[in-house]
Every structure is written in structure tokens, then in C-alpha cells.
N, CA, C and O atoms as a DFTB+ gen file, in Angstrom:
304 C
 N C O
     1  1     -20.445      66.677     -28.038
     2  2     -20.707      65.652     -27.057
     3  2     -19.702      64.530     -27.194
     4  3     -19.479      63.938     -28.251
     5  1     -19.114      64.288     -26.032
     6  2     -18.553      62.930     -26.411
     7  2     -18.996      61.446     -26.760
     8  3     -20.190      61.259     -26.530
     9  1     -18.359      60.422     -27.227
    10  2     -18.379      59.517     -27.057
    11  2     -19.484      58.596     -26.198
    12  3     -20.415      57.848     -26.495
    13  1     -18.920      59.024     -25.091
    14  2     -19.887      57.970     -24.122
    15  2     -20.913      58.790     -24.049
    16  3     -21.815      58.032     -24.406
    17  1     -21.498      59.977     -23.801
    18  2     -22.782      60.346     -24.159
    19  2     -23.175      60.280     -24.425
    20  3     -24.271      60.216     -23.868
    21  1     -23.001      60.122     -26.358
    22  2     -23.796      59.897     -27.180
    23  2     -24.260      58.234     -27.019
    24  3     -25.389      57.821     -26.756
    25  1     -23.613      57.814     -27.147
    26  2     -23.849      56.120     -26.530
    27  2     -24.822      55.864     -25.673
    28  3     -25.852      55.257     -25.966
    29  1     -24.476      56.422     -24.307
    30  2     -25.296      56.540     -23.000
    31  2     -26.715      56.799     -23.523
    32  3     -27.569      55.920     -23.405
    33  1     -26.960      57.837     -24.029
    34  2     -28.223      58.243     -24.613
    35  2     -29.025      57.367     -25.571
    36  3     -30.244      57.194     -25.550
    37  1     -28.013      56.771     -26.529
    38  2     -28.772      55.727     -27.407
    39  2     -29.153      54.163     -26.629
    40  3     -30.111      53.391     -26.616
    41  1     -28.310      54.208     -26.251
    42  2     -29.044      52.810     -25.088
    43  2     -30.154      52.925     -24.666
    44  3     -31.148      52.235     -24.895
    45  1     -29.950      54.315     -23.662
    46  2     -31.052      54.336     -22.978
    47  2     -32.159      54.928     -23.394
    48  3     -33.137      54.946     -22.647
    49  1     -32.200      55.483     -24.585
    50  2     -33.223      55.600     -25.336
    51  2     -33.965      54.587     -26.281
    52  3     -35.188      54.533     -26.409
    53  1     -33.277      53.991     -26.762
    54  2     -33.869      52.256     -27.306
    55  2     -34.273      51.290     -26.062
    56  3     -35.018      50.325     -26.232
    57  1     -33.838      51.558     -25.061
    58  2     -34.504      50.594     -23.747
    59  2     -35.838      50.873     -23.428
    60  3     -36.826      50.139     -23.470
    61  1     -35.640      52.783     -22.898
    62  2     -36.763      52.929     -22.881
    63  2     -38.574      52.895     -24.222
    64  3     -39.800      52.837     -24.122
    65  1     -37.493      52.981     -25.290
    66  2     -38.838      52.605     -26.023
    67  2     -39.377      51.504     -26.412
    68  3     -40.528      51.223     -26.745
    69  1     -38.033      50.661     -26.302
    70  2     -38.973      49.049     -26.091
    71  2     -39.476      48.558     -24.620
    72  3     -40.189      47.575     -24.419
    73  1     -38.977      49.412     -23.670
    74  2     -40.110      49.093     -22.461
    75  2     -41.135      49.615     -22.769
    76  3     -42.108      48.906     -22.511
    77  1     -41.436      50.850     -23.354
    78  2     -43.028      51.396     -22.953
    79  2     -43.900      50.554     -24.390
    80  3     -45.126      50.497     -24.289
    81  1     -43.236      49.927     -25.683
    82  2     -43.572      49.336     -26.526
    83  2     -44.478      47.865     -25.981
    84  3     -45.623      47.473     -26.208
    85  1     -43.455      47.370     -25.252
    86  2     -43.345      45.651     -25.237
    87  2     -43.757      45.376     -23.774
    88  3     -44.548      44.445     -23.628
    89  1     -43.498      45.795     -23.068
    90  2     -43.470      46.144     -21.306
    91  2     -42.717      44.980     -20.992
    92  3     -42.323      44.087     -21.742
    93  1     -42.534      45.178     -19.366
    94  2     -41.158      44.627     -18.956
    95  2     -41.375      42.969     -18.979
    96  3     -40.521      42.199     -19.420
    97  1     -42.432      42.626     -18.527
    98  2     -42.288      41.054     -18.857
    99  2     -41.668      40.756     -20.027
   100  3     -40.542      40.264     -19.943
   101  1     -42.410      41.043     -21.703
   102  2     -42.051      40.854     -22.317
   103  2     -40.151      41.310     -23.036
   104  3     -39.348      40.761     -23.791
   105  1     -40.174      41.868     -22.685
   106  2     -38.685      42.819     -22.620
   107  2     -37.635      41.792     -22.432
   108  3     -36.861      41.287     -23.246
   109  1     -37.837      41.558     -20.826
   110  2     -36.646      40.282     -19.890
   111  2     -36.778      38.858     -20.558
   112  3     -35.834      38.068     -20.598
   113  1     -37.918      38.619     -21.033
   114  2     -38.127      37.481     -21.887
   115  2     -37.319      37.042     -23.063
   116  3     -36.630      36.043     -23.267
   117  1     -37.626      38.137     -23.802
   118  2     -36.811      38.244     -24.873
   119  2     -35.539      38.927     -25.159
   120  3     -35.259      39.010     -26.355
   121  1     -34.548      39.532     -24.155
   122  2     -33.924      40.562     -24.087
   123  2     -32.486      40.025     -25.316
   124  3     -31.754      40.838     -25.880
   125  1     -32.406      38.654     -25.461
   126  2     -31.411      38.178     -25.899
   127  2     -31.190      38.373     -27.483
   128  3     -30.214      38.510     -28.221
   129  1     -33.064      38.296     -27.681
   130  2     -33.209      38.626     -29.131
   131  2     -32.963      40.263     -29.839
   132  3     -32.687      40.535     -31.008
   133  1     -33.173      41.190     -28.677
   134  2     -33.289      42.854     -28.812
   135  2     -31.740      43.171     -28.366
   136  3     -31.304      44.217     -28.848
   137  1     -30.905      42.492     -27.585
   138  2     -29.617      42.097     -27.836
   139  2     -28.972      42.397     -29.116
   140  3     -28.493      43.469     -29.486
   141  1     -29.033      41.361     -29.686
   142  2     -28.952      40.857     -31.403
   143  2     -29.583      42.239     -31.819
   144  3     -28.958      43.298     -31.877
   145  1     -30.435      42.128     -31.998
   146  2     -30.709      42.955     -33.194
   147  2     -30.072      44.629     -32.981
   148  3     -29.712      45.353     -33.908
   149  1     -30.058      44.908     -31.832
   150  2     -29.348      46.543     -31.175
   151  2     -27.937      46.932     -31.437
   152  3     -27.476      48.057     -31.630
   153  1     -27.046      45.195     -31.390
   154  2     -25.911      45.405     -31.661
   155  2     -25.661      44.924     -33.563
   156  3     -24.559      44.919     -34.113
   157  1     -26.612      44.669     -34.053
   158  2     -26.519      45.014     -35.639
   159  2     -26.960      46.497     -36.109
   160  3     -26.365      47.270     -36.860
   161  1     -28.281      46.660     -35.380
   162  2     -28.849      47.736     -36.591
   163  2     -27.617      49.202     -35.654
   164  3     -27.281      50.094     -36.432
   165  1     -27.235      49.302     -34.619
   166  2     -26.758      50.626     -34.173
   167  2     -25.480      50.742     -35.070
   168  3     -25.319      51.789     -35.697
   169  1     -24.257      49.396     -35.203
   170  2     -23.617      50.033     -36.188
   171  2     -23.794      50.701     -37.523
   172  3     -23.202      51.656     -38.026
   173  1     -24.833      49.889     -37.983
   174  2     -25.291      50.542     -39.352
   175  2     -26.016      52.295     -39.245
   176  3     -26.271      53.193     -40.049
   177  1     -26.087      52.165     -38.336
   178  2     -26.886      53.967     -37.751
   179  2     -25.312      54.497     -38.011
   180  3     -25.209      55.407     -38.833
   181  1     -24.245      54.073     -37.468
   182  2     -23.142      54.822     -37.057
   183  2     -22.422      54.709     -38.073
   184  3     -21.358      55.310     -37.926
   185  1     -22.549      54.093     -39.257
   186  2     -21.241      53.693     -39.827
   187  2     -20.787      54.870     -40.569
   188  3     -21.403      55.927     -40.709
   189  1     -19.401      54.495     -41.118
   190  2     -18.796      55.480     -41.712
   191  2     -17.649      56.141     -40.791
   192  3     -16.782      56.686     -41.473
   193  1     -17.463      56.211     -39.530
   194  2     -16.412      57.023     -38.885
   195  2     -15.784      55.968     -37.923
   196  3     -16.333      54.876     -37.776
   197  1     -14.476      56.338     -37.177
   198  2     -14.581      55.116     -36.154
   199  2     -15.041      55.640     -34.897
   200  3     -15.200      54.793     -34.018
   201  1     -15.265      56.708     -34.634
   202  2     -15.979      57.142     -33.724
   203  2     -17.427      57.150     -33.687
   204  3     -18.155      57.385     -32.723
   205  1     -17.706      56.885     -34.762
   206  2     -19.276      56.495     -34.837
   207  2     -19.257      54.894     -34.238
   208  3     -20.052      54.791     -33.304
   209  1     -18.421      53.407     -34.603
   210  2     -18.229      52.562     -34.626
   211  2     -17.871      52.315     -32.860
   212  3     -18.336      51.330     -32.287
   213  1     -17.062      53.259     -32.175
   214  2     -17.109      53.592     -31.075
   215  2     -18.472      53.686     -30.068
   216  3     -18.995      53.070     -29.139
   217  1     -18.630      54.613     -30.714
   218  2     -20.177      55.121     -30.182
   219  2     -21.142      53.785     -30.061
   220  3     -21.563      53.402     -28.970
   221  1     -21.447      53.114     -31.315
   222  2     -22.480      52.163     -31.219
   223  2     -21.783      51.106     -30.166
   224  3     -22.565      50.778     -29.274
   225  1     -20.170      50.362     -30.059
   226  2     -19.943      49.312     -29.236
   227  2     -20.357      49.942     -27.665
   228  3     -20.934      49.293     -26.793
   229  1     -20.063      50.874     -27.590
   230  2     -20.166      51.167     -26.405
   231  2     -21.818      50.921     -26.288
   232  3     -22.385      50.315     -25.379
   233  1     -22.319      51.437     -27.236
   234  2     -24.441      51.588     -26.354
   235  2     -24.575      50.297     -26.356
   236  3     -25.029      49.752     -25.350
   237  1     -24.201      49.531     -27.507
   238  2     -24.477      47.750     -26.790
   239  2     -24.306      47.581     -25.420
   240  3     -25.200      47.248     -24.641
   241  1     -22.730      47.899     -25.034
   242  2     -22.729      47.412     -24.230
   243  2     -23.226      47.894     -22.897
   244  3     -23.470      47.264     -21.869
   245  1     -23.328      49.415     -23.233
   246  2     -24.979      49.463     -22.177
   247  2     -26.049      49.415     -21.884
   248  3     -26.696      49.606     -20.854
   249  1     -26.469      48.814     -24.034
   250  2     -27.679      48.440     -23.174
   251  2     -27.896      47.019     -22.912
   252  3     -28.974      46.503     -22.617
   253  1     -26.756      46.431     -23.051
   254  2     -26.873      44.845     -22.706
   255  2     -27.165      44.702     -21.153
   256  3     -27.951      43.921     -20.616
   257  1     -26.188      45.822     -20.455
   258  2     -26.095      46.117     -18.834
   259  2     -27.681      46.370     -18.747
   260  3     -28.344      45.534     -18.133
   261  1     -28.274      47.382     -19.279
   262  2     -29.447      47.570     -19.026
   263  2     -30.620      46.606     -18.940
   264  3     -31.586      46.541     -18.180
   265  1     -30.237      45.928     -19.904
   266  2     -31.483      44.859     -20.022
   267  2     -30.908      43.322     -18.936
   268  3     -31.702      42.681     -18.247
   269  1     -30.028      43.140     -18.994
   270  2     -29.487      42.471     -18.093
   271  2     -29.611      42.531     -16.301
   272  3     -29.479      41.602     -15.503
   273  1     -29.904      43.955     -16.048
   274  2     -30.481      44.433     -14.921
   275  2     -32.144      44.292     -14.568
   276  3     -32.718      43.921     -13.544
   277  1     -32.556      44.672     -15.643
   278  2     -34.446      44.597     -15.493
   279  2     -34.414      43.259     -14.825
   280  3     -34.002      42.134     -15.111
   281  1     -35.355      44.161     -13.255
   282  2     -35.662      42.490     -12.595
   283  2     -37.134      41.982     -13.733
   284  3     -37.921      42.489     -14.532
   285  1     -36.793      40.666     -13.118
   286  2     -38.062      39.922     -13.962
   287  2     -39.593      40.135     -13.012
   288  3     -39.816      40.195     -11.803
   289  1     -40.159      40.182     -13.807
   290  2     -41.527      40.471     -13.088
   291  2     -42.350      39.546     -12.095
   292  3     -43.325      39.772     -11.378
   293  1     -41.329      38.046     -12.406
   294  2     -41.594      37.037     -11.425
   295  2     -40.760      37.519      -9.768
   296  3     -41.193      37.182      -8.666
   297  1     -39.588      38.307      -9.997
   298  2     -38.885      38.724      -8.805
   299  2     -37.662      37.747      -8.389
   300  3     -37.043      37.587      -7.337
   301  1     -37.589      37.184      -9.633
   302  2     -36.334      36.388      -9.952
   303  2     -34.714      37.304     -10.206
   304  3     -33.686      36.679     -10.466
């Protein structure tokens, strides 16, 4: 698998389990804090290669897109 796949998948697999965890109010609320913590703990998942190091910048940065998208439940 490449690169962005594997990425693609880890984003959107940590999104979706803190939506069905936290639900979306809480989610958009806090997204800044699950931010932070996604783009620490995924390198440490990856470390060791630079394609692992690859892999994790990239899922940040989709799932920053991701959470950055969730409308707010106010419809803001």
C-alpha cells in the first residue's frame, strides 16, 4: 500500500472513532485539542522509518482537514 493510503486510512479511522466515542458536538468543540494529541501520538505509532514519518504527517494533515470540515451542530 502506499503512502497516502495508509495515511488516508489512519485519519479516517481515528475520526471516525472519536466521532462515534465523543459525538460531533463534542468533537468540533474540542477538535484543536485531538489535533495535538493525533499529531504526537501517530508519529510515535510510525517511528523508526521515514516513510513511516511520512505516513503519520500526511494523516495529520488529513485529519486536521477532516475535523476542520465537521459542520458544527449549531450550523455554523
Amino acid at each position: 500500500m502506499g503512502i497516502l493510503t495508509v495515511a488516508g486510512f489512519t485519519a479516517v479511522g481515528y475520526y471516525i472513532i472519536l466521532h462515534k466515542i465523543l459525538g460531533r458536538k463534542y468533537l468540533v468543540k474540542t477538535q484543536t485539542i485531538w489535533d495535538l494529541i493525533f499529531t504526537i501520538a501517530v508519529p510515535i505509532l510510525f517511528i523508526g522509518t521515514f516513510s513511516g514519518l511520512a505516513t503519520a504527517v500526511i494523516a495529520g494533515v488529513i485529519f486536521s482537514v477532516l475535523t476542520a470540515i465537521t459542520p458544527r451542530p449549531d450550523g455554523k
